[in-house]
MIDOSE-1310 file (N, C-alpha, C; in nm, 2 decimals, decimal comma, always signed):
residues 82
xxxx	+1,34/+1,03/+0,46/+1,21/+0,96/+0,46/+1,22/+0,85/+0,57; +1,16/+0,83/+0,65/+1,10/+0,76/+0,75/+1,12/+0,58/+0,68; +1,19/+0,51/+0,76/+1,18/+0,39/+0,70/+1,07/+0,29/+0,63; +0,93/+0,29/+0,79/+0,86/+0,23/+0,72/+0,82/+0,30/+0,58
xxxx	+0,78/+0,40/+0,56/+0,72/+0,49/+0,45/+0,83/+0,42/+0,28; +0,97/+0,45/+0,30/+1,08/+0,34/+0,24/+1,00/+0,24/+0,17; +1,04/+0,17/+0,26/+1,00/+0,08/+0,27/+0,84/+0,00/+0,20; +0,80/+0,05/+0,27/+0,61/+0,01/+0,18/+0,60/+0,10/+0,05
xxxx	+0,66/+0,20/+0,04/+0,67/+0,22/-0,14/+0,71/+0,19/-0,20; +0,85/+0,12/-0,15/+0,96/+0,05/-0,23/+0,84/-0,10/-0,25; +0,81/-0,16/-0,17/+0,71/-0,24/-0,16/+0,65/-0,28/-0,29; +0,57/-0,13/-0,27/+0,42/-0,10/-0,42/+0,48/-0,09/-0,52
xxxx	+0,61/+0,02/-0,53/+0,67/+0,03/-0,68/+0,71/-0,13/-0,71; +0,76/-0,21/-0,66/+0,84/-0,30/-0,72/+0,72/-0,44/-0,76; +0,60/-0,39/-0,69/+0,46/-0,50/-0,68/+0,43/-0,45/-0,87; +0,36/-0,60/-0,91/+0,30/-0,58/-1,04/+0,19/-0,46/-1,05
xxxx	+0,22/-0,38/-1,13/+0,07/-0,26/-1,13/+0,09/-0,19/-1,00; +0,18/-0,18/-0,95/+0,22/-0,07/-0,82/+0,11/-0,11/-0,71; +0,06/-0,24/-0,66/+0,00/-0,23/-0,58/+0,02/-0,33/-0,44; -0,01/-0,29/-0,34/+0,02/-0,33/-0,27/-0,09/-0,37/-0,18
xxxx	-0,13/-0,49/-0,14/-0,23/-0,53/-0,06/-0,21/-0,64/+0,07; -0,31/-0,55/+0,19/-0,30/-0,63/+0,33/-0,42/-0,72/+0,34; -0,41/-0,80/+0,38/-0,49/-0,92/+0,47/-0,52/-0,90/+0,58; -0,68/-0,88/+0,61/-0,73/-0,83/+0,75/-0,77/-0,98/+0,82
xxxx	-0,73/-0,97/+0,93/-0,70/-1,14/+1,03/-0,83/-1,16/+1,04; -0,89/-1,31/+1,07/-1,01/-1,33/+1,10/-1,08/-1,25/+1,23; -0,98/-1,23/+1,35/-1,02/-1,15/+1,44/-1,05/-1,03/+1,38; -1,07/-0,93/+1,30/-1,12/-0,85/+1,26/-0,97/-0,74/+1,28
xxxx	-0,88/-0,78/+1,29/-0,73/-0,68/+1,33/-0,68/-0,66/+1,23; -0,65/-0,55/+1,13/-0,56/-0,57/+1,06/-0,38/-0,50/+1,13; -0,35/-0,54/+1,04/-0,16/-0,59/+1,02/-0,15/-0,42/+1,10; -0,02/-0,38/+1,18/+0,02/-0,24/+1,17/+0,06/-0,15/+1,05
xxxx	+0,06/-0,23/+0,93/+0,14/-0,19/+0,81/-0,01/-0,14/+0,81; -0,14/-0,11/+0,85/-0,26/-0,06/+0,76/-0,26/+0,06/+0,80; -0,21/+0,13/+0,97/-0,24/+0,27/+0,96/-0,12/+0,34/+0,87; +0,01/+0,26/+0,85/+0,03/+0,35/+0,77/+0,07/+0,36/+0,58
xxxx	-0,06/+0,25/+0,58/-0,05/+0,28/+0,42/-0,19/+0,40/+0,42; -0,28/+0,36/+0,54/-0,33/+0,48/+0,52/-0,32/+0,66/+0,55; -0,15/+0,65/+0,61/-0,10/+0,77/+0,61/-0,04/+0,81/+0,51; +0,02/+0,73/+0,39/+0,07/+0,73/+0,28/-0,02/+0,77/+0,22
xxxx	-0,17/+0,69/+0,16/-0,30/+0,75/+0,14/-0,28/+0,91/+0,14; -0,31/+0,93/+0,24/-0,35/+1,12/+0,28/-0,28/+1,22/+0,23; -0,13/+1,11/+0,25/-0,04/+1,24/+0,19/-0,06/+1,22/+0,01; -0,11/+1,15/-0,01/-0,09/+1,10/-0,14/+0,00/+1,06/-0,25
xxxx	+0,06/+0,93/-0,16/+0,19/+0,85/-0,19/+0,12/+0,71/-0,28; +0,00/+0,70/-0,22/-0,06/+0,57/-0,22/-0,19/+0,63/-0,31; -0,29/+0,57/-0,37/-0,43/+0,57/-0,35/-0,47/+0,39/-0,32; -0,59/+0,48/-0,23/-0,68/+0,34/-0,14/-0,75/+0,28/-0,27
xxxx	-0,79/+0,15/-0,29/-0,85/+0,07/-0,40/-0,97/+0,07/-0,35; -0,96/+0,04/-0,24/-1,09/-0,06/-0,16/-1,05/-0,13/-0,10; -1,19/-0,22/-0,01/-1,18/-0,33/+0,06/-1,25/-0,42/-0,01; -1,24/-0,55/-0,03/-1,29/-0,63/-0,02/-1,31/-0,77/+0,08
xxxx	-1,40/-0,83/+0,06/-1,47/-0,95/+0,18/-1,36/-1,04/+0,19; -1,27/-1,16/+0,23/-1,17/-1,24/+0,25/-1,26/-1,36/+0,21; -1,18/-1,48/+0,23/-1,20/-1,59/+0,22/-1,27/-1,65/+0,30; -1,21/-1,61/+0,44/-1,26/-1,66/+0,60/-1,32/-1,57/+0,63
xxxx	-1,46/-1,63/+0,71/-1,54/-1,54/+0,78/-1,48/-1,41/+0,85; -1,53/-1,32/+0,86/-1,47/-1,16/+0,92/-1,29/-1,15/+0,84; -1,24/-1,18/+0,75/-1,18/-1,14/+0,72/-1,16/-1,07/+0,57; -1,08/-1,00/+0,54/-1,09/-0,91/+0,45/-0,95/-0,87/+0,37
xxxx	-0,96/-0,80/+0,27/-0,84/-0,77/+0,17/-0,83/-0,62/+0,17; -0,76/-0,46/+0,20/-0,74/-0,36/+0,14/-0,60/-0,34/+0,04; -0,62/-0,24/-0,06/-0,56/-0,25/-0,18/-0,53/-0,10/-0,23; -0,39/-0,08/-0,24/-0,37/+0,07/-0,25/-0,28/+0,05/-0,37
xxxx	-0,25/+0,19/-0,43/-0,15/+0,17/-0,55/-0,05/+0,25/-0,54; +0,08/+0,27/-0,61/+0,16/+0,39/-0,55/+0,13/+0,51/-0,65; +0,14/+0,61/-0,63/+0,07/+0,73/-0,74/+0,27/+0,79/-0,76; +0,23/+0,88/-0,90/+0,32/+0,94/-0,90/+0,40/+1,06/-0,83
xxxx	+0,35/+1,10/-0,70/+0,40/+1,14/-0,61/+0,52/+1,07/-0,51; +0,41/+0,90/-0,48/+0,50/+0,85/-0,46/+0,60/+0,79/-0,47; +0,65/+0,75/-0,63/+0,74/+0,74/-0,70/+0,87/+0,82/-0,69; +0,79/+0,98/-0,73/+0,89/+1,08/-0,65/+0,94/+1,07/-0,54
xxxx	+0,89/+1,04/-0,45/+0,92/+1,01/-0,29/+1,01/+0,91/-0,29; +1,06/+0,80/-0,37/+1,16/+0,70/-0,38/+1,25/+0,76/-0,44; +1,23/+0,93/-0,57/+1,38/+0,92/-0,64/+1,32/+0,83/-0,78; +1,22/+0,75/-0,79/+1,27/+0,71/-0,91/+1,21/+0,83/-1,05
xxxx	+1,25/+0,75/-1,14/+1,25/+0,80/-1,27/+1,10/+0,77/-1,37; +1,01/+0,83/-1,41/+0,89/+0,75/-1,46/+0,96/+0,66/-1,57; +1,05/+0,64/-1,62/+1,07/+0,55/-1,72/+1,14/+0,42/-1,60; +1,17/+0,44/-1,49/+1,20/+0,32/-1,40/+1,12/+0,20/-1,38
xx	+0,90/+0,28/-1,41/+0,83/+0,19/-1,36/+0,85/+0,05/-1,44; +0,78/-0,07/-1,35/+0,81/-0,22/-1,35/+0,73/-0,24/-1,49
């Protein structure tokens, strides 16, 4: 497995409720971690939550969760979840 991919699941599984969420910058940019939670997405490691509006003008929150595929993808055990 590809580090970042590691990495950002290991992320989600270990986040409360398997989820893991980015902060979109006021400049309207989000983080490089967003194209690939939403490559995680596709393959179906992740599911996308949504977006919602931020605090600061043009900024914003997206919110994915890890599915049991991607649990597999780490090796863990369903009795492992947090």
């Amino acid at each position: 497995m590809i580090d970042h991919r590691r990495r950002l699941l290991s992320r989600a599984a270990l986040a409360e409720e398997g989820r893991i969420t980015l902060r979109r910058d006021p400049d309207r940019a989000w983080p490089g971690d967003h194209s690939r939670l939403c490559a995680l997405a596709n393959d179906g490691d992740l599911l996308f939550l949504g977006e919602e509006p931020g605090p600061l003008p043009g900024g914003a929150c997206a919110a994915w969760r890890i599915t049991a595929q991607g649990r597999a993808a780490l090796g863990e055990s369903p009795s492992a979840r947090p």
